[in-house]
Structure formats: C-alpha cells, structure tokens
Jmol script that loads the backbone (N, CA, C; Angstrom):
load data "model"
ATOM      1  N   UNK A   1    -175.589 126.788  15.447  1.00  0.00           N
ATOM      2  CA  UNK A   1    -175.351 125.674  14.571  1.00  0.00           C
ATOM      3  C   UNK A   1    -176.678 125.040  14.186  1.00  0.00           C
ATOM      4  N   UNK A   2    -176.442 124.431  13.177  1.00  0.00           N
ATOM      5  CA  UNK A   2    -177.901 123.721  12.380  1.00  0.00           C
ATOM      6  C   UNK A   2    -177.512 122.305  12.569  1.00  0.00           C
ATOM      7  N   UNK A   3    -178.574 121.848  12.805  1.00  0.00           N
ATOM      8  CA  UNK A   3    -178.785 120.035  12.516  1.00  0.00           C
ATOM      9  C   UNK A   3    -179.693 119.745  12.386  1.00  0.00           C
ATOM     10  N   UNK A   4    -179.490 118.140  11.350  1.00  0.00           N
ATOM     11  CA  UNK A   4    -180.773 117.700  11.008  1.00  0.00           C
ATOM     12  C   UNK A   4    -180.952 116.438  11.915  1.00  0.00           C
ATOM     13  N   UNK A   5    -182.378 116.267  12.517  1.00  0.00           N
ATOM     14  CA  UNK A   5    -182.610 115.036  13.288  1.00  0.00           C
ATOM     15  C   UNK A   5    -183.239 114.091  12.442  1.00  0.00           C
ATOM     16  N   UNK A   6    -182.846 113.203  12.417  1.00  0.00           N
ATOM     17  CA  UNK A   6    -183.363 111.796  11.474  1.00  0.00           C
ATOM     18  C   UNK A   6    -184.245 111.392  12.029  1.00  0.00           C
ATOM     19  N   UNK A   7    -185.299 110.592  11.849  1.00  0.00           N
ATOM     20  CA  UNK A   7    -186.238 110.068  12.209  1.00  0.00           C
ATOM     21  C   UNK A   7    -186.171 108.415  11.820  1.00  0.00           C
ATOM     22  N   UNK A   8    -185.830 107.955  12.914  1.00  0.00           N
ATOM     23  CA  UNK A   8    -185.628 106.231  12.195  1.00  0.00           C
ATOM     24  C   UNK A   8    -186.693 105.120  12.870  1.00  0.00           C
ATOM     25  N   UNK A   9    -186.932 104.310  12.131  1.00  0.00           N
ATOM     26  CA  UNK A   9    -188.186 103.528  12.910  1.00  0.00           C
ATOM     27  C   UNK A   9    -187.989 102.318  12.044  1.00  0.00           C
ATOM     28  N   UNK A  10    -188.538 101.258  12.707  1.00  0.00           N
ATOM     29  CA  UNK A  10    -188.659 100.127  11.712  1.00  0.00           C
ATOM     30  C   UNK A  10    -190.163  99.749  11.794  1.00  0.00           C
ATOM     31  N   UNK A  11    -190.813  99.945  10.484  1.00  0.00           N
ATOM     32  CA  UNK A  11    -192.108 100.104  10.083  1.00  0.00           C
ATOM     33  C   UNK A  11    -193.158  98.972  10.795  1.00  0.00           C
ATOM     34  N   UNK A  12    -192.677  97.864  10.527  1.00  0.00           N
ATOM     35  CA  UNK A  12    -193.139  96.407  10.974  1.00  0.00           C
ATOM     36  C   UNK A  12    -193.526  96.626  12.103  1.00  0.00           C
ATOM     37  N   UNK A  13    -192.417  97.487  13.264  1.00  0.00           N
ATOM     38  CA  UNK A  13    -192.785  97.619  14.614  1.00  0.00           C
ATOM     39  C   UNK A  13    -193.742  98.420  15.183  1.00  0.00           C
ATOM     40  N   UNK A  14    -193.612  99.669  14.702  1.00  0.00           N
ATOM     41  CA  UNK A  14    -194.785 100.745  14.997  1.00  0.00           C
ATOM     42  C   UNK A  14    -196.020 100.670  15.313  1.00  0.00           C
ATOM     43  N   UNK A  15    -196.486 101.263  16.152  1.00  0.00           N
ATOM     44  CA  UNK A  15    -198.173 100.960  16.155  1.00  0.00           C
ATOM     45  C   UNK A  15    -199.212 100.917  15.480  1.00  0.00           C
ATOM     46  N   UNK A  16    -199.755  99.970  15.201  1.00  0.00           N
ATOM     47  CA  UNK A  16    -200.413 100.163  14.245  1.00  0.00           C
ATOM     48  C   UNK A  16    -201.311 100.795  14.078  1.00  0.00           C
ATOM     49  N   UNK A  17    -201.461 101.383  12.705  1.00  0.00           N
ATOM     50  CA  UNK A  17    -202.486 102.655  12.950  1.00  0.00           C
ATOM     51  C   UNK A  17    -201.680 104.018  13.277  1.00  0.00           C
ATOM     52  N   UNK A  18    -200.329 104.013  13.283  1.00  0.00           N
ATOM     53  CA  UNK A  18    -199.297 105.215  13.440  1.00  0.00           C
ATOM     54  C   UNK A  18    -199.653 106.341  14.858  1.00  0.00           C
ATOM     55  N   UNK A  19    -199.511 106.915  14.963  1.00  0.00           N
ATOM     56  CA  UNK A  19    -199.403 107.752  16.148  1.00  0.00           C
ATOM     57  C   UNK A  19    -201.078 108.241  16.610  1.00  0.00           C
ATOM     58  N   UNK A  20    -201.281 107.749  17.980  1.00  0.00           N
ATOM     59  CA  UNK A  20    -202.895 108.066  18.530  1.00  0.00           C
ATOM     60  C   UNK A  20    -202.983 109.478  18.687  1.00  0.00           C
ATOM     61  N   UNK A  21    -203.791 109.994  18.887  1.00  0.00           N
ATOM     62  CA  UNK A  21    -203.988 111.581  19.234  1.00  0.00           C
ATOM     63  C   UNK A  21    -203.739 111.951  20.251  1.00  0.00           C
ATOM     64  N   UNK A  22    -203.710 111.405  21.199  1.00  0.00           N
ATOM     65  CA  UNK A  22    -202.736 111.769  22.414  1.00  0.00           C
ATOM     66  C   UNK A  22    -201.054 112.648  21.992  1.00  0.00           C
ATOM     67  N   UNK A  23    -200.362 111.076  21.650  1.00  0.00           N
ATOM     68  CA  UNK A  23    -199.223 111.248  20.747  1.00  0.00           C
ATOM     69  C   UNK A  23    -198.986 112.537  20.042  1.00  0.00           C
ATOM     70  N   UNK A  24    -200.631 112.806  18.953  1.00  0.00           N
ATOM     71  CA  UNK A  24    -199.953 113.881  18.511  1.00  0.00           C
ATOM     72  C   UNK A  24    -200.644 115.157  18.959  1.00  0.00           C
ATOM     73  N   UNK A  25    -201.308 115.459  19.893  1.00  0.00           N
ATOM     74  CA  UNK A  25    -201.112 116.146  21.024  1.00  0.00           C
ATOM     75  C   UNK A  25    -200.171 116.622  21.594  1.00  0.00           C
ATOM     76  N   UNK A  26    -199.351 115.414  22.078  1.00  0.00           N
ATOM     77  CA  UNK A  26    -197.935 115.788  22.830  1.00  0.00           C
ATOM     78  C   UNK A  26    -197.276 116.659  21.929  1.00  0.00           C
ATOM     79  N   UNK A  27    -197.032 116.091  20.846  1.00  0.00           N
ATOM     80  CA  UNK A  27    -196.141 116.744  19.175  1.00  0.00           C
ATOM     81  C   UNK A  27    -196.517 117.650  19.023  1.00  0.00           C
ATOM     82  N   UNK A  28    -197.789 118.109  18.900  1.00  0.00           N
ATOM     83  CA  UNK A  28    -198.196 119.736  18.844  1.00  0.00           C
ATOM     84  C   UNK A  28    -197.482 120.455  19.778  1.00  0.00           C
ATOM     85  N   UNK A  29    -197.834 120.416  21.016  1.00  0.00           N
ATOM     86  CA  UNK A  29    -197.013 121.006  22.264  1.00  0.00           C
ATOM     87  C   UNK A  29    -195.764 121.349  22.303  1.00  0.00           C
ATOM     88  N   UNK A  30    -194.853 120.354  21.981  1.00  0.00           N
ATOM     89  CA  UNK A  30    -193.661 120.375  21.892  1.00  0.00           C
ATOM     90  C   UNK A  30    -192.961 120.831  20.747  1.00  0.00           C
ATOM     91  N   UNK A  31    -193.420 120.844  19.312  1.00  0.00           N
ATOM     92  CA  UNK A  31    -193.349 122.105  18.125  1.00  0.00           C
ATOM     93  C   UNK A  31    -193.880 123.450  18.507  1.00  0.00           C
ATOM     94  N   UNK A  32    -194.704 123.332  19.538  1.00  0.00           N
ATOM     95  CA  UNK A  32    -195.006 124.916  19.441  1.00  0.00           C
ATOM     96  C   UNK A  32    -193.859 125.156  20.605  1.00  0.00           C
ATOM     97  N   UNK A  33    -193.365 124.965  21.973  1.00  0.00           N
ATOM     98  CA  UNK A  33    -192.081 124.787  22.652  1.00  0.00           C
ATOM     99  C   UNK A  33    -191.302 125.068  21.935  1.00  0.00           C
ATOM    100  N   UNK A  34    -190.644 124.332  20.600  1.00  0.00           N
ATOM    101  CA  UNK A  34    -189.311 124.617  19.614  1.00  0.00           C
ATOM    102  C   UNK A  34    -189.645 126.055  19.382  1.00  0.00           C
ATOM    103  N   UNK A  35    -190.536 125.896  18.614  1.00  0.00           N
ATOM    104  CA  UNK A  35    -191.189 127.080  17.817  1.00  0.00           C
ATOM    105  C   UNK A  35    -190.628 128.384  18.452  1.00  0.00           C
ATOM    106  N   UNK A  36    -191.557 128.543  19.989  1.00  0.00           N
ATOM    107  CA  UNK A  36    -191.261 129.610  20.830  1.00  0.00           C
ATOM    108  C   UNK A  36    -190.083 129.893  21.161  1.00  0.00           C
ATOM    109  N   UNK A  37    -188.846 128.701  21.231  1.00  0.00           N
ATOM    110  CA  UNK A  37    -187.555 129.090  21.484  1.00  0.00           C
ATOM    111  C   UNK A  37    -187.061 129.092  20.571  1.00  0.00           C
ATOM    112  N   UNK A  38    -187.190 129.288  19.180  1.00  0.00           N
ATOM    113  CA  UNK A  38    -186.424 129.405  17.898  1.00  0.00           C
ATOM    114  C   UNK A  38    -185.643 128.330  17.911  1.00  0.00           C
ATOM    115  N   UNK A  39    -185.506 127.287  17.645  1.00  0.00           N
ATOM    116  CA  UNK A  39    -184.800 126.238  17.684  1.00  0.00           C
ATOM    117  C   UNK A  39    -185.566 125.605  16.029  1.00  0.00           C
ATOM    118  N   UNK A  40    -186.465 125.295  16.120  1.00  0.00           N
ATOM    119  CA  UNK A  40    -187.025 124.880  14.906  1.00  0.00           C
ATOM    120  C   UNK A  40    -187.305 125.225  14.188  1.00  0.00           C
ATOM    121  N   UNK A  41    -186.503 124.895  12.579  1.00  0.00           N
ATOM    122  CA  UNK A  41    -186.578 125.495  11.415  1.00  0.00           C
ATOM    123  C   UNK A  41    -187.367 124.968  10.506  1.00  0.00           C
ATOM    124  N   UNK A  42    -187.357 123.796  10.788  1.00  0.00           N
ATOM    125  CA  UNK A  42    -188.770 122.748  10.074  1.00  0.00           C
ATOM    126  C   UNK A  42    -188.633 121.539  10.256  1.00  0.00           C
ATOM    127  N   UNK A  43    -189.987 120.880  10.122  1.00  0.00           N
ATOM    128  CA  UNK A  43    -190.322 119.390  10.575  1.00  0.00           C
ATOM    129  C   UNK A  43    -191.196 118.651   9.812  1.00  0.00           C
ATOM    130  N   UNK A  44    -190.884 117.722   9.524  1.00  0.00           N
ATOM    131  CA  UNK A  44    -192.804 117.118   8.891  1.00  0.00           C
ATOM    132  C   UNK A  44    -191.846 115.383   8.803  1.00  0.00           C
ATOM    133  N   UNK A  45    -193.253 114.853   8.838  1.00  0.00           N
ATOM    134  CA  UNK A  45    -192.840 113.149   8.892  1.00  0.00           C
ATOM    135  C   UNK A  45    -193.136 113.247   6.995  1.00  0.00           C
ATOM    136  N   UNK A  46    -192.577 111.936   6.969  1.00  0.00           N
ATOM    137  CA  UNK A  46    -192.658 111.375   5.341  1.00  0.00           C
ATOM    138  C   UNK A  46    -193.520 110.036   5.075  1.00  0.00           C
ATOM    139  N   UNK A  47    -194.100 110.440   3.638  1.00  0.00           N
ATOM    140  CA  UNK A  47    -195.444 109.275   3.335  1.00  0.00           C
ATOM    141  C   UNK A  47    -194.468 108.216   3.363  1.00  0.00           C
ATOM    142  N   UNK A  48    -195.339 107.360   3.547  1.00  0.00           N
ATOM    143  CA  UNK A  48    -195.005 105.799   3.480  1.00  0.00           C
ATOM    144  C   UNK A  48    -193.936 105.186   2.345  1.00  0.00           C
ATOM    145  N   UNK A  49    -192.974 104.067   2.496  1.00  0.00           N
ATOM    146  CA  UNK A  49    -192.266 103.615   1.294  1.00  0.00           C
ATOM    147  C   UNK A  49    -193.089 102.933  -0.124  1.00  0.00           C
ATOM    148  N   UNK A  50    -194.035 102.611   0.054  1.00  0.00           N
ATOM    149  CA  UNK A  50    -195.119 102.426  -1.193  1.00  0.00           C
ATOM    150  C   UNK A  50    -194.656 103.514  -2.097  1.00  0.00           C
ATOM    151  N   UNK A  51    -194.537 105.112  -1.846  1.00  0.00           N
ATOM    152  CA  UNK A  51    -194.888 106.001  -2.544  1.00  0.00           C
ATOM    153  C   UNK A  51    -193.636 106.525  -2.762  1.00  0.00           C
ATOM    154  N   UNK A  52    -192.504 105.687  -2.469  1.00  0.00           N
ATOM    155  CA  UNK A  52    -191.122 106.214  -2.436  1.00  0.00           C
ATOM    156  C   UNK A  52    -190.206 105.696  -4.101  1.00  0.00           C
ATOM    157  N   UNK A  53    -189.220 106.505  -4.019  1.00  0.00           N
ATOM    158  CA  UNK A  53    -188.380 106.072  -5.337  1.00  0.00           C
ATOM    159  C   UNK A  53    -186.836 106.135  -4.820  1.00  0.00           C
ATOM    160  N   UNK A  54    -186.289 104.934  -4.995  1.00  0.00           N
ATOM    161  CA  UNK A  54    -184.637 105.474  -4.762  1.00  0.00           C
ATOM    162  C   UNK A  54    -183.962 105.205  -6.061  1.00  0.00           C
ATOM    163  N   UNK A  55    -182.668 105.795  -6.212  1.00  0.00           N
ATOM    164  CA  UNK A  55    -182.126 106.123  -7.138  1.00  0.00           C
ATOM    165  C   UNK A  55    -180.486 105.232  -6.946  1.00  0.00           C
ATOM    166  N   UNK A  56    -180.121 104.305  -7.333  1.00  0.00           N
ATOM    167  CA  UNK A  56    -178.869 104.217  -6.793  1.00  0.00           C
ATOM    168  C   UNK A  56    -177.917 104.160  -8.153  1.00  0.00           C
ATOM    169  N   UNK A  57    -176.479 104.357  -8.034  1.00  0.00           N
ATOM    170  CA  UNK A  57    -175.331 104.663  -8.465  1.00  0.00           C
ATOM    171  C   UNK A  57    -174.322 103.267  -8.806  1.00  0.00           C
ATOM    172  N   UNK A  58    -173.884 103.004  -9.379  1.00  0.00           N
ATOM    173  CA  UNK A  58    -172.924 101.761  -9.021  1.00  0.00           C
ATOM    174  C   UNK A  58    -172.190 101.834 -10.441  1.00  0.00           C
ATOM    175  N   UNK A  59    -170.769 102.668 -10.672  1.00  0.00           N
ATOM    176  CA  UNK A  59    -169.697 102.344 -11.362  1.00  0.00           C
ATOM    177  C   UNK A  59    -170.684 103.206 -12.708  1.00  0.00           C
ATOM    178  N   UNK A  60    -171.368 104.618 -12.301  1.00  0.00           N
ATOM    179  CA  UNK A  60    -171.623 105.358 -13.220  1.00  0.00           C
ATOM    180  C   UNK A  60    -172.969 105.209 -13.793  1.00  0.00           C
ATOM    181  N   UNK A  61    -173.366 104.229 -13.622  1.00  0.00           N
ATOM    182  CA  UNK A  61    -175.418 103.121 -14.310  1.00  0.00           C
ATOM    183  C   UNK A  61    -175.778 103.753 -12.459  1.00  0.00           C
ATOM    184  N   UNK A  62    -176.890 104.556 -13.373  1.00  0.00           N
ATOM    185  CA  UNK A  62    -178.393 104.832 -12.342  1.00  0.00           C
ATOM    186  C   UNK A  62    -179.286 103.549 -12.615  1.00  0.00           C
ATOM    187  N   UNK A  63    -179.598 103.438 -11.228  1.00  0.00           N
ATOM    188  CA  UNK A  63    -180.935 101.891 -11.112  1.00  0.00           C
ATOM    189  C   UNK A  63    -181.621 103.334 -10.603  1.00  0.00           C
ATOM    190  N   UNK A  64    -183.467 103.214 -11.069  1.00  0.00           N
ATOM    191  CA  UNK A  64    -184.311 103.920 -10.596  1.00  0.00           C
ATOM    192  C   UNK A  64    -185.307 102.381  -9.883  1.00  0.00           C
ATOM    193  N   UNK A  65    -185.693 103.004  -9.399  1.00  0.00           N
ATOM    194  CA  UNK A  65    -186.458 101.124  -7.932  1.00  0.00           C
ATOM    195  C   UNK A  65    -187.360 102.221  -7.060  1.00  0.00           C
ATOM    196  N   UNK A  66    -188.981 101.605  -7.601  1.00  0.00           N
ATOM    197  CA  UNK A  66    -190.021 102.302  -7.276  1.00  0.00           C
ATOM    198  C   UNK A  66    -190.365 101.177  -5.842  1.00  0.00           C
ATOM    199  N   UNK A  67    -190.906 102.264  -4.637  1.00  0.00           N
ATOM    200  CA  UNK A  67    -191.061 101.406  -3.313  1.00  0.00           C
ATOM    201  C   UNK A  67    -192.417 100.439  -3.392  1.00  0.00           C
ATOM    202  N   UNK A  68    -192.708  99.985  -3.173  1.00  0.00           N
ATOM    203  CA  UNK A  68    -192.170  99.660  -1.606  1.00  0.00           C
ATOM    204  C   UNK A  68    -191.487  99.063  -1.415  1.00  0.00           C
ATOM    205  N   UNK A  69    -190.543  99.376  -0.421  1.00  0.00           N
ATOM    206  CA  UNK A  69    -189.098  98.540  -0.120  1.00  0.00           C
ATOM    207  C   UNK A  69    -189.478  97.532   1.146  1.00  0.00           C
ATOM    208  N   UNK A  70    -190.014  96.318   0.938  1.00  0.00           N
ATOM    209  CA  UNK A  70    -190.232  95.595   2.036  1.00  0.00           C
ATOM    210  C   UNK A  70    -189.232  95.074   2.322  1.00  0.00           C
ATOM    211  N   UNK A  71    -187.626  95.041   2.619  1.00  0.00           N
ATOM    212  CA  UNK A  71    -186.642  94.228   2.334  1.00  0.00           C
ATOM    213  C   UNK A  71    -186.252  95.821   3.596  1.00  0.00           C
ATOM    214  N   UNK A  72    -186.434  96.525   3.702  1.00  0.00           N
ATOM    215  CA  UNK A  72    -186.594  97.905   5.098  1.00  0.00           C
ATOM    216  C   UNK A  72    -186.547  96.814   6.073  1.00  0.00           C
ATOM    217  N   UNK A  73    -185.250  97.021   7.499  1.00  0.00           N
ATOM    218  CA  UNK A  73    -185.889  96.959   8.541  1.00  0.00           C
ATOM    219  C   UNK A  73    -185.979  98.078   8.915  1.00  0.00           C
ATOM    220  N   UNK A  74    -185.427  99.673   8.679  1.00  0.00           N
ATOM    221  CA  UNK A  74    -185.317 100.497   9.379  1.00  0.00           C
ATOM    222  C   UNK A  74    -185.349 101.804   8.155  1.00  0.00           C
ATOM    223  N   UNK A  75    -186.183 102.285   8.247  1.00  0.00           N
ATOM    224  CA  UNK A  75    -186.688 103.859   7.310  1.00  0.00           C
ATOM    225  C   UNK A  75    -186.276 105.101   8.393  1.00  0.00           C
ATOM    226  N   UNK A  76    -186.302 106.005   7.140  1.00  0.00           N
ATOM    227  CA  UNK A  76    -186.369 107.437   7.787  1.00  0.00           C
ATOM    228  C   UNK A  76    -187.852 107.792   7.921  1.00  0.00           C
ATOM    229  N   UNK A  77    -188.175 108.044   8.974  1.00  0.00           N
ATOM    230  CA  UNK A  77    -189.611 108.436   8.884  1.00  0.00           C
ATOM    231  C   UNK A  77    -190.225 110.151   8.810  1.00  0.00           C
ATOM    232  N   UNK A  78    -189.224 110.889   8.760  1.00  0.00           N
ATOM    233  CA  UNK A  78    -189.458 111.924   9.258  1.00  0.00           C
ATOM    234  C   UNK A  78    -188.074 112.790   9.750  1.00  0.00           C
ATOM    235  N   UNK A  79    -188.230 114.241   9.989  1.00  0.00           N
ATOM    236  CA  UNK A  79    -186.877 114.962  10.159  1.00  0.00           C
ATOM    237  C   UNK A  79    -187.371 115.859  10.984  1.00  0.00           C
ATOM    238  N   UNK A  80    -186.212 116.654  11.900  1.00  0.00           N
ATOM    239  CA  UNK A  80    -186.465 117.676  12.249  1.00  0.00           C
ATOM    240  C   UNK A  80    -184.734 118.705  11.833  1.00  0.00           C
ATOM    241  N   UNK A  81    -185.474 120.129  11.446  1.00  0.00           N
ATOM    242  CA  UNK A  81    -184.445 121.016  11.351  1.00  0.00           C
ATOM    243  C   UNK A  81    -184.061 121.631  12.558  1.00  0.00           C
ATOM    244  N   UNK A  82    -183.278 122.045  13.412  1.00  0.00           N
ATOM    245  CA  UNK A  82    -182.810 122.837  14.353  1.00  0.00           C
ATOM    246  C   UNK A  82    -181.664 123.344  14.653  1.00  0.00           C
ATOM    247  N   UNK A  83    -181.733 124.707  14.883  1.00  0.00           N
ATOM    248  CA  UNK A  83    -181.217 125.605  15.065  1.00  0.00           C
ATOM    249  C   UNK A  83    -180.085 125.763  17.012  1.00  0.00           C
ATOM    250  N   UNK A  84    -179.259 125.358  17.100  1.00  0.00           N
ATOM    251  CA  UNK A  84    -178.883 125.476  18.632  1.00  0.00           C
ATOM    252  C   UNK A  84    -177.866 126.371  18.670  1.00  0.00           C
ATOM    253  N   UNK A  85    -177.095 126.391  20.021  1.00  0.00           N
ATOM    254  CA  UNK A  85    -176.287 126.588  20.303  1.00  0.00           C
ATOM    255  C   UNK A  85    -175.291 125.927  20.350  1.00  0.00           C
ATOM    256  N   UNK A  86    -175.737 124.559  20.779  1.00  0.00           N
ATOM    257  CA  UNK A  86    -174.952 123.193  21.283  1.00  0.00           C
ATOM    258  C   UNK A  86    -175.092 122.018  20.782  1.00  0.00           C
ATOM    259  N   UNK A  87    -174.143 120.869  20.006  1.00  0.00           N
ATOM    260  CA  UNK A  87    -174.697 119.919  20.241  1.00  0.00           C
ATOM    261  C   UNK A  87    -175.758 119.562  20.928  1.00  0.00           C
ATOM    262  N   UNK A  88    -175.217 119.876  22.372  1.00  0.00           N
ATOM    263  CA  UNK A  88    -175.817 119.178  23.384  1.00  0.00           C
ATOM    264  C   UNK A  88    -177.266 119.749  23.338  1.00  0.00           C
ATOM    265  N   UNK A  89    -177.329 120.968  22.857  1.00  0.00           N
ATOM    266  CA  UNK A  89    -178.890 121.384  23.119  1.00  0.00           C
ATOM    267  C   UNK A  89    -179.829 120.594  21.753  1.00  0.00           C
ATOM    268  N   UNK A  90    -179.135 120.489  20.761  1.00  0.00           N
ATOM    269  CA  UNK A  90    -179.900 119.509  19.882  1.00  0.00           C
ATOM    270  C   UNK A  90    -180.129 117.881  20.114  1.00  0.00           C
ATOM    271  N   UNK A  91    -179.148 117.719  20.788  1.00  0.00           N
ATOM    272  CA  UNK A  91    -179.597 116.006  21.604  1.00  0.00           C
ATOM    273  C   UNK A  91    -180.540 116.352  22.443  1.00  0.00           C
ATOM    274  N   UNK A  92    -180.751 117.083  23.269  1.00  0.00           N
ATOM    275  CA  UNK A  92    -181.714 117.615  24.527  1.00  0.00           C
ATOM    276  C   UNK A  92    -183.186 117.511  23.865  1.00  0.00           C
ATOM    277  N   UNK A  93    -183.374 118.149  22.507  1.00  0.00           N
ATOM    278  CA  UNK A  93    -184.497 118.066  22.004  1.00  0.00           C
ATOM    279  C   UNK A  93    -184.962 116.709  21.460  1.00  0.00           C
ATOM    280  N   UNK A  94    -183.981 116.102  20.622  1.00  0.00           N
ATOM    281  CA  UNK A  94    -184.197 115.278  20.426  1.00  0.00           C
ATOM    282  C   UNK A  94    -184.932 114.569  21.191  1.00  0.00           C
ATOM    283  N   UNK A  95    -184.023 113.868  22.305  1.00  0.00           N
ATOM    284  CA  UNK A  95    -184.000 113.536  23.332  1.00  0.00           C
ATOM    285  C   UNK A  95    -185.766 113.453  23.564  1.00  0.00           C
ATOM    286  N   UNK A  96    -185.904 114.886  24.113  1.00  0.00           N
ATOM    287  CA  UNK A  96    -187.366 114.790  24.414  1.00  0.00           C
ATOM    288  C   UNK A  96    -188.309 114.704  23.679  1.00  0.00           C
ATOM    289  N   UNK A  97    -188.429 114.829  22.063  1.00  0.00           N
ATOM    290  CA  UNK A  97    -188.999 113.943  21.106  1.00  0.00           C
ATOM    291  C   UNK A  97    -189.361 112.686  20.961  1.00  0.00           C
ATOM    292  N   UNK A  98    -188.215 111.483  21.348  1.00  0.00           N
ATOM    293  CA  UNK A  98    -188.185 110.506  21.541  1.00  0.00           C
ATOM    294  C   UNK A  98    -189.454 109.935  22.941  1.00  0.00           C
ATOM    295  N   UNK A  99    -188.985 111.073  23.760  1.00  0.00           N
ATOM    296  CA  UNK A  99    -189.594 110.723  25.568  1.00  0.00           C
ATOM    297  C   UNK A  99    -190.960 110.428  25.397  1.00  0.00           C
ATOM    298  N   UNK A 100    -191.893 111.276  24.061  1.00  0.00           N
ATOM    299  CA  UNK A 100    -192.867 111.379  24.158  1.00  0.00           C
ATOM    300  C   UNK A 100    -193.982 109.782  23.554  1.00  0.00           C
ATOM    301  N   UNK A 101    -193.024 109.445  22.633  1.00  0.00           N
ATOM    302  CA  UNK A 101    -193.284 108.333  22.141  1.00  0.00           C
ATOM    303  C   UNK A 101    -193.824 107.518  22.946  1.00  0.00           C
ATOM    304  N   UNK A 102    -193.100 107.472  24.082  1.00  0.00           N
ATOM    305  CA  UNK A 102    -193.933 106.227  25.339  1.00  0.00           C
ATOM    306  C   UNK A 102    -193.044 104.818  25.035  1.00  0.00           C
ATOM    307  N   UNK A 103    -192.868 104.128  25.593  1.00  0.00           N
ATOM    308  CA  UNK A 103    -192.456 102.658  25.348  1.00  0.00           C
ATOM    309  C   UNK A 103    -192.743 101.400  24.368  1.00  0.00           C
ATOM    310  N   UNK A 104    -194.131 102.222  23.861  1.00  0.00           N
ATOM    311  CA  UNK A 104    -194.621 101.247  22.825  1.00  0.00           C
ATOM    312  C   UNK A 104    -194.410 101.227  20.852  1.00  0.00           C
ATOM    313  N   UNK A 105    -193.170 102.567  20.843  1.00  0.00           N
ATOM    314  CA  UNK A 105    -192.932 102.981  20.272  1.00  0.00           C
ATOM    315  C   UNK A 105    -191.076 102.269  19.990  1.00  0.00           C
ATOM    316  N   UNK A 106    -190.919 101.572  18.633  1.00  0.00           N
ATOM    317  CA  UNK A 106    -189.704 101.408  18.837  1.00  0.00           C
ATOM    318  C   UNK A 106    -188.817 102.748  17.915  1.00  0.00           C
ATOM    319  N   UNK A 107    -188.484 103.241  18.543  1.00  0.00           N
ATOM    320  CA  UNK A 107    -187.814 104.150  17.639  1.00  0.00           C
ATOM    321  C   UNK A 107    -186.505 104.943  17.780  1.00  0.00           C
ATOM    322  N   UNK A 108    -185.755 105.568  17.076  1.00  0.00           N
ATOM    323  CA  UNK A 108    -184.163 106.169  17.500  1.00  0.00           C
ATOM    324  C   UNK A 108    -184.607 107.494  16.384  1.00  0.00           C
ATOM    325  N   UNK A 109    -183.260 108.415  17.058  1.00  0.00           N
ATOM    326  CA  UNK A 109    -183.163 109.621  16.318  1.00  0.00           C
ATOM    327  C   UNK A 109    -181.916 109.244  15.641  1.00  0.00           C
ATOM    328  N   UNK A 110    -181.405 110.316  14.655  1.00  0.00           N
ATOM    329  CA  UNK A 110    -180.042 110.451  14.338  1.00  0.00           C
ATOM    330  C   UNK A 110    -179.695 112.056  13.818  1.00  0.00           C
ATOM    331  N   UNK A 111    -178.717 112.505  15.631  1.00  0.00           N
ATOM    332  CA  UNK A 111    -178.419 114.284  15.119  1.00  0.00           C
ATOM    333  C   UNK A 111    -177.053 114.028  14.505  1.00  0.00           C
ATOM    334  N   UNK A 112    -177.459 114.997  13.223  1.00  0.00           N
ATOM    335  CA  UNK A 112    -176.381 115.164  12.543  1.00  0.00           C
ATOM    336  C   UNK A 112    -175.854 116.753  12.189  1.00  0.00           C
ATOM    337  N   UNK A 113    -175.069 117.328  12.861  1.00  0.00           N
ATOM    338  CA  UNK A 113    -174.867 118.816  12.548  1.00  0.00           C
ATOM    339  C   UNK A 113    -174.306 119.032  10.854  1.00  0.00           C
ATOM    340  N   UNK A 114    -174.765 119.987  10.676  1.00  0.00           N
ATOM    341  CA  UNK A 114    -174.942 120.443   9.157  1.00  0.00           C
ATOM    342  C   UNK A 114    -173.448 120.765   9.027  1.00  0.00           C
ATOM    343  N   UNK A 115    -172.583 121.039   7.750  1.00  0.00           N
ATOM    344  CA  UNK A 115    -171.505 121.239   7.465  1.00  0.00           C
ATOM    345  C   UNK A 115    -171.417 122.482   7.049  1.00  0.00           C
ATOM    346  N   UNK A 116    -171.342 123.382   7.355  1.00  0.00           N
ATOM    347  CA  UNK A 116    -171.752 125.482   6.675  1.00  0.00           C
ATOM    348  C   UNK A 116    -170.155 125.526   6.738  1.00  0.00           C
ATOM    349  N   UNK A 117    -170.353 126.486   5.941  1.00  0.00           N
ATOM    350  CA  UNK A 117    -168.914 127.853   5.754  1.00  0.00           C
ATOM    351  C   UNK A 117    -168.602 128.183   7.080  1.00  0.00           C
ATOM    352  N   UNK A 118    -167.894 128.691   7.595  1.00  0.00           N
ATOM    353  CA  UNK A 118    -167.505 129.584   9.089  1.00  0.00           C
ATOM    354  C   UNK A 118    -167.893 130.652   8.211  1.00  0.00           C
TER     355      UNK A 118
END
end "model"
wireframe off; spacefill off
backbone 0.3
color backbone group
C-alpha cells in the first residue's frame, strides 16, 4: 500500500533558522534507511508560503490569492511518499521522522493511505 505523510508545522513556532545540521544529518540517515528498505518513493520539504498560490472555489468563481498567508497557524511543510505493507508500518516511519526532530521542534505528521484500484 502507498501513503502520503503530511508534513504539518506551524511556521511561527519552528526554529529559527529551520533545521541545524545535526537535524539534517539525522534526515540523511534515515532517507537512506527508507531508501534501503524500499519504503520510500519520494520526499522533499516545500519553499516557504511567500512563494505560494492557492486557488479556491466557492459556488463555481475561482479566487487566485498569492502567499504569504500570514493568517497560517499550521502549513504543510513537506511530504513523504511510502510504500508499506501496513498501516502500521507507515505510522512506524513516520513515527520515527517525527523522533528525530527533538523537542524543540513543534510538529505533527498526517498518514494518509492513497485510494488505488484493487
């Protein structure tokens, strides 16, 4: 089964200065881990809401609304694709994605298994 992991954060909180090299140290390690167990199909974080565009819908009228969305408490920051067996083995990763962050990090995932054909 496929799922996508959300990446949620609320910007305000984060460290400033975004992730130390330690941090992404750990992240290297642990993509090359996915990597080696085929679990990961792809990953990458996303630029900042400055550089963002949303598009919304309402009764048929597109609004186009260039970012930055300071009115955000909580963005997607980033995704991961993966490949499991299990739910449970895609929370597991998650899971330890999150671990690496450290405490000074406020942040949540969100697994969502993909909807395919049988």
């Amino acid at each position: 089964m496929r799922s996508m992991v959300l990446i949620r954060l609320d910007p305000a909180l984060a460290p400033e200065g975004g992730p130390d090299e330690a941090l992404m140290s750990q992240m290297g390690e642990l993509i090359e881990e996915m990597t080696k167990a085929g679990v990961l199909l792809d990953t990458a974080g996303f630029r900042s809401t400055e550089e963002s565009t949303r598009i919304q819908q309402s009764k048929g009228v597109q609004t186009v609304i260039d970012g930055p969305f300071t009115e955000s408490k909580e963005i997607i920051g980033g995704y991961c694709l993966l490949q499991t067996r299990t739910k449970e083995e895609a929370v597991e990763w998650a899971s330890r994605f999150l671990r690496i962050h450290g405490p000074e990090w406020e942040i949540g995932v969100e697994v969502r298994e993909i909807d395919e054909p049988a």
